[in-house]
VEXDREN-2710 file (C-alpha; in Angstrom, 1 decimal):
% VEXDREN-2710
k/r/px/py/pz
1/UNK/103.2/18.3/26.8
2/UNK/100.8/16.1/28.8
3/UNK/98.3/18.0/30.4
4/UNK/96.3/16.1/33.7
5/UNK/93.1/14.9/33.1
6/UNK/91.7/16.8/36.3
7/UNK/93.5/19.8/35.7
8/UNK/92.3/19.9/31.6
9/UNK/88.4/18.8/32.9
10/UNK/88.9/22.0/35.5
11/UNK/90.1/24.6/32.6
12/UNK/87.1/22.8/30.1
13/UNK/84.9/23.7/32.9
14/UNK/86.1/27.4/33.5
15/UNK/85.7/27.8/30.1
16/UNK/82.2/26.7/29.5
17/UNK/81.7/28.8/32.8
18/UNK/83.1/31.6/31.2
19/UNK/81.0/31.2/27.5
20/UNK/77.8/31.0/29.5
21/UNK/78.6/34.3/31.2
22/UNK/79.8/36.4/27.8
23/UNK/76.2/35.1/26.4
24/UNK/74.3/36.5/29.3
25/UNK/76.3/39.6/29.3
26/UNK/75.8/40.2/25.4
27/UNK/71.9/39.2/25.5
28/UNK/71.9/42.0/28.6
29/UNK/73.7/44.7/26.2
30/UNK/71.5/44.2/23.5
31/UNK/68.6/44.6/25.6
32/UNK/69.8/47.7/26.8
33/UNK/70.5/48.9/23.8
34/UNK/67.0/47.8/22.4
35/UNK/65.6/49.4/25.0
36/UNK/67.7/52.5/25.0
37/UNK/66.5/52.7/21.2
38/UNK/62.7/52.4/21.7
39/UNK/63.3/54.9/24.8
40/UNK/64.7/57.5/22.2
41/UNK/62.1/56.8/19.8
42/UNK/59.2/57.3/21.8
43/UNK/60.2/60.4/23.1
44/UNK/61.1/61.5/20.0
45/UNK/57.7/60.6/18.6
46/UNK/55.9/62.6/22.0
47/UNK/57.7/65.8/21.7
48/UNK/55.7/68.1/20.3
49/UNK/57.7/69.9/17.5
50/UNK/57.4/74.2/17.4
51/UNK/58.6/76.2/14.8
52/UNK/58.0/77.4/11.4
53/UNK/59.1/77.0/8.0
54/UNK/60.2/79.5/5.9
55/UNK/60.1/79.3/2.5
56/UNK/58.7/81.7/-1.0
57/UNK/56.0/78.8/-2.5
58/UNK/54.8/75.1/-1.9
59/UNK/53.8/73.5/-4.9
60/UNK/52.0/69.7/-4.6
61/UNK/52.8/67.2/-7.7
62/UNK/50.8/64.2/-8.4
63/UNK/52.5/61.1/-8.8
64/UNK/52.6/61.9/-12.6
65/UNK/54.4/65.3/-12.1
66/UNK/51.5/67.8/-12.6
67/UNK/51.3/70.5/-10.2
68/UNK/48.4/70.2/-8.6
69/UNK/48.4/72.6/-5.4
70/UNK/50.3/76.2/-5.4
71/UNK/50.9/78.5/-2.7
72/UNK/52.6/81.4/-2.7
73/UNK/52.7/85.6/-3.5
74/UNK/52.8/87.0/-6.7
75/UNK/53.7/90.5/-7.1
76/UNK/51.8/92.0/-3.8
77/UNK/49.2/88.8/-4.3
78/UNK/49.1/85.9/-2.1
79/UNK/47.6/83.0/-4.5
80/UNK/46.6/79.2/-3.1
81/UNK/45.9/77.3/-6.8
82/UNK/44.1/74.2/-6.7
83/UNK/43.7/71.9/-9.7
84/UNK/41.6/68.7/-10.2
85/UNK/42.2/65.6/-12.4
86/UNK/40.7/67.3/-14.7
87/UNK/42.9/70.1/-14.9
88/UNK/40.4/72.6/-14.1
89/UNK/41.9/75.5/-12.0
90/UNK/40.4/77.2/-9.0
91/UNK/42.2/80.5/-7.5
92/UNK/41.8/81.8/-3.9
93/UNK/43.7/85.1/-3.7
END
């Protein structure tokens, strides 16, 4: 199973040829899909979001588990509560 020497230097050749051109083509499809990505993000980021959210209270914790914001309705009331580090308590109804 001799192969040539010109013939084997021809397919070493080809090869190489061909390794060059699957790097090129695989740095092109990552930057298209880089660029796709950043595309989608950006517009993403741009589009101004409508809508509303629907839901009975928000209550705010601190990073210790104490509420420390409420709103919501109680009874026929609509309360905001606020309370400071100190736990003092101030109602807006």
């Amino acid at each position: 199973m001799d192969i040539e020497r010109p013939d084997f230097d021809r397919i070493v050749e080809r090869i190489e040829k061909l390794e060059r051109q699957n790097r090129l083509l695989r740095l092109v499809n990552v930057s298209i899909i880089v660029a796709a990505c950043f595309g989608v993000l950006t517009v993403c980021q741009f589009t101004p979001r409508q809508g509303e959210i629907k839901t009975g209270r928000i209550v705010l914790k601190d990073a210790q588990g104490r509420t420390r914001a409420f709103l919501g309705t109680e009874g026929d009331k609509t309360l905001l509560v606020l309370r400071d580090i100190n736990r003092l308590t101030y109602i807006i109804s």
